[in-house]
matplotlib code that plots the C-alpha trace (Angstrom):
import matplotlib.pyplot as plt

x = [114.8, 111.2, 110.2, 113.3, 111.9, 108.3, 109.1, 111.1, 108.5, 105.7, 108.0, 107.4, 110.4, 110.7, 110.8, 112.2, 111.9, 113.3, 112.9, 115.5, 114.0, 110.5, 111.2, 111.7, 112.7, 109.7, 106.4, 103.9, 107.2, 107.1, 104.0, 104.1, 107.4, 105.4, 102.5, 105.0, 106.7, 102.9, 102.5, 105.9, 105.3, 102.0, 103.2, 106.2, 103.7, 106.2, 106.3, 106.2, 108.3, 108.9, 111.7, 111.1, 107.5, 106.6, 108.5, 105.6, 102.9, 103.4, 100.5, 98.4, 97.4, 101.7, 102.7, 103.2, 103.1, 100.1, 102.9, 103.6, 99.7, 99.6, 102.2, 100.5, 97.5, 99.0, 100.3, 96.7, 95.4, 98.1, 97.7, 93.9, 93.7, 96.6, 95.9, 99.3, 101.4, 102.3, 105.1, 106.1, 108.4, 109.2, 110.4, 107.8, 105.2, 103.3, 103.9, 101.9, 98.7, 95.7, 94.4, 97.1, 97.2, 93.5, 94.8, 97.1, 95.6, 98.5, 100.7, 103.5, 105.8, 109.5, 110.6, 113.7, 114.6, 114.3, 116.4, 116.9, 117.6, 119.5, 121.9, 121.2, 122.4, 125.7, 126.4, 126.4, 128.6, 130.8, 130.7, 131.3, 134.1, 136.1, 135.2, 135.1, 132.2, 131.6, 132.1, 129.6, 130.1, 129.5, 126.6, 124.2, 125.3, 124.1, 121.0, 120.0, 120.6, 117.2, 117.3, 119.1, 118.6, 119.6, 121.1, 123.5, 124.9, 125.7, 126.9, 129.5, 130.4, 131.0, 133.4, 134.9, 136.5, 138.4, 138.4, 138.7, 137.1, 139.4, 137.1, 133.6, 133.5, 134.8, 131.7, 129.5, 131.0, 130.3, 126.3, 126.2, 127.6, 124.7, 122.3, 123.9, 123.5, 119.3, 119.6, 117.7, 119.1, 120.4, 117.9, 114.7, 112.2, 109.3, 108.5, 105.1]
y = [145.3, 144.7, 148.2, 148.5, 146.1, 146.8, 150.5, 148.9, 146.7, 149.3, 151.9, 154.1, 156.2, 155.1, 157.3, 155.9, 157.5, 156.3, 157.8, 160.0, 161.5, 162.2, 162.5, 165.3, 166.5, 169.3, 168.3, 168.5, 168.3, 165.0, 164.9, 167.5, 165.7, 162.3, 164.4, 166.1, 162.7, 161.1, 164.6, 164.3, 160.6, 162.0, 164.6, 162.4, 159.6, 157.2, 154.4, 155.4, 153.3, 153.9, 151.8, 150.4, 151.8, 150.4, 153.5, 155.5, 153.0, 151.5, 150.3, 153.2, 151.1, 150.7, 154.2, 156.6, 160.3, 162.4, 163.0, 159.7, 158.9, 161.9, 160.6, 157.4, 159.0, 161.3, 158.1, 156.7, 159.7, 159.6, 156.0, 156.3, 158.9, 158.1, 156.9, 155.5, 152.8, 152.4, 150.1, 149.8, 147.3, 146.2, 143.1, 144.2, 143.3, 142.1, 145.9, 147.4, 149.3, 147.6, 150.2, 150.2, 146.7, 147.6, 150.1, 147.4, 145.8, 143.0, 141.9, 140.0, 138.4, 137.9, 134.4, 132.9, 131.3, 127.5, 124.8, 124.6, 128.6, 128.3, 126.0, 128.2, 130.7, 129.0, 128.0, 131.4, 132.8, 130.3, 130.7, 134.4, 134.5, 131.4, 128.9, 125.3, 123.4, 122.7, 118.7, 116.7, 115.5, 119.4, 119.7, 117.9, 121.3, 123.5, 122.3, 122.6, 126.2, 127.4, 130.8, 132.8, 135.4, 136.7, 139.3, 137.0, 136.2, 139.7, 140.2, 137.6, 138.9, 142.1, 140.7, 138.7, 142.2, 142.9, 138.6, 136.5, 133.6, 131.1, 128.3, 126.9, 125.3, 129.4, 130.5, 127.8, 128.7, 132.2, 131.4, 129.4, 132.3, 134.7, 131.8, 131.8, 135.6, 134.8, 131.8, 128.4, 129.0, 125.4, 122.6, 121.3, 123.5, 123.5, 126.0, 126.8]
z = [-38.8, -39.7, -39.8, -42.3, -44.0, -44.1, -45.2, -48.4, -49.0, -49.0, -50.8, -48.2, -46.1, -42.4, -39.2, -36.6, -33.2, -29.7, -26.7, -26.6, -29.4, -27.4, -24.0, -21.9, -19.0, -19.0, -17.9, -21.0, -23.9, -24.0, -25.6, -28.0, -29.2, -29.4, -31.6, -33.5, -34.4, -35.6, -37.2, -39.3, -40.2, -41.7, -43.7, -44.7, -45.6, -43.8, -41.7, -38.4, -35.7, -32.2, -31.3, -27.0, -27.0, -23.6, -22.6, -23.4, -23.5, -19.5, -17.9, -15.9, -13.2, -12.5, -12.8, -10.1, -11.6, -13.4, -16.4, -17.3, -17.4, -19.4, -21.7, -21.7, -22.9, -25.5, -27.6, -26.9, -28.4, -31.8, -32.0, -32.4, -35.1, -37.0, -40.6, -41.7, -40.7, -37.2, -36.0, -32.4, -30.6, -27.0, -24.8, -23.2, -24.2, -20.9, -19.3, -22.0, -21.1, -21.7, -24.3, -26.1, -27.4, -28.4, -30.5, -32.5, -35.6, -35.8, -33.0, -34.1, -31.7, -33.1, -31.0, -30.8, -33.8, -34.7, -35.1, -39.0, -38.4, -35.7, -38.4, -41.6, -39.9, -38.2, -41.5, -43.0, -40.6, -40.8, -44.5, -44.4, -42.2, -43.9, -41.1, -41.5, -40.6, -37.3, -36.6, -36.2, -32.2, -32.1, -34.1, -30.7, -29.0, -31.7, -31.6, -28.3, -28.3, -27.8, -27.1, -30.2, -32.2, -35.2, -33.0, -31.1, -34.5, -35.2, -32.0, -32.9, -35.9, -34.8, -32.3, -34.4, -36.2, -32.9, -30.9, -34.0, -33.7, -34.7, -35.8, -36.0, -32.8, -31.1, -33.4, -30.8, -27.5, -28.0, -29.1, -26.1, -24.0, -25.1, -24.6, -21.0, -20.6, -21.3, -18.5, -19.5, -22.8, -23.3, -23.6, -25.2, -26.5, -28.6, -31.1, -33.0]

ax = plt.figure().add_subplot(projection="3d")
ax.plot(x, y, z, "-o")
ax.set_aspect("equal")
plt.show()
């Protein structure tokens, strides 16, 4: 979503690879796909984003073949002589290759959302699917949530085309599940 979003915001089109888009089962393919996708965004004059880049951007000192050192290296290589706008993402971060995060100008991490967010966004769900409000003995149990995403919400509202949740408090149980899925999700946090 923030690639989206930072293409529309710099007017600019968005290429998005994954890796099914650039790898290979042929030794060397991979990384003329990865070259020919920094080649295209180029050409394109588009934001270039390669969606679960730790894929391609492992640490060395962890892998076990020449070929995924030399993939390593090829998106090194692109990532240093590429003039336009780069976006990768990962969950992953802490698996990255050293010389990759060198190779960043601005690391943004994406966290789980906060408290007043966490609400807003209850709120708007239940809005949009003609919930009432969640009651207020409930509303302690909303808030110590700790571990959503805007994600979880969609999640839920995807479901909610074929399991219809039937109220607010169905609309918490289910946040509370994917907070269960994370483990630790339920308890006090502090955010910065």
């Amino acid at each position: 979503a923030y690639g989206r979003w930072l293409a529309q915001a710099l007017d600019r089109p968005l290429v998005v690879q994954r890796g099914s888009d650039l790898m290979s089962k042929y030794v060397g393919e991979s990384e003329k796909r990865i070259a020919r996708a920094f080649r295209q965004a180029a050409n394109d004059g588009a934001v270039l984003m390669i969606d679960e880049v730790d894929g391609f951007l492992r640490d060395r000192q962890t892998v076990g073949q020449s070929w995924e050192v030399s993939q390593v290296n090829e998106m090194l290589t692109q990532m240093e002589s590429y003039e336009g706008v780069f976006v990768a993402s990962t969950n992953l971060m802490d698996a990255l290759d050293p010389a990759a995060m060198r190779r960043f100008d601005l690391k943004v991490k994406l966290d789980y959302l906060r408290p007043e967010q966490v609400q807003a966004l209850f709120d708007r769900c239940c809005q949009s699917l003609g919930l009432a409000a969640l009651p207020a003995p409930d509303q302690a149990r909303l808030a110590r949530l700790n571990r959503l995403t805007p994600g979880d919400f969609a999640l839920l509202m995807r479901q909610h085309c074929f399991k219809p949740l039937g109220d607010a408090l169905a609309l918490l149980k289910g946040l509370e599940g994917e907070c269960g899925y994370k483990g630790g999700g339920i308890g006090v946090c502090g955010f910065l």
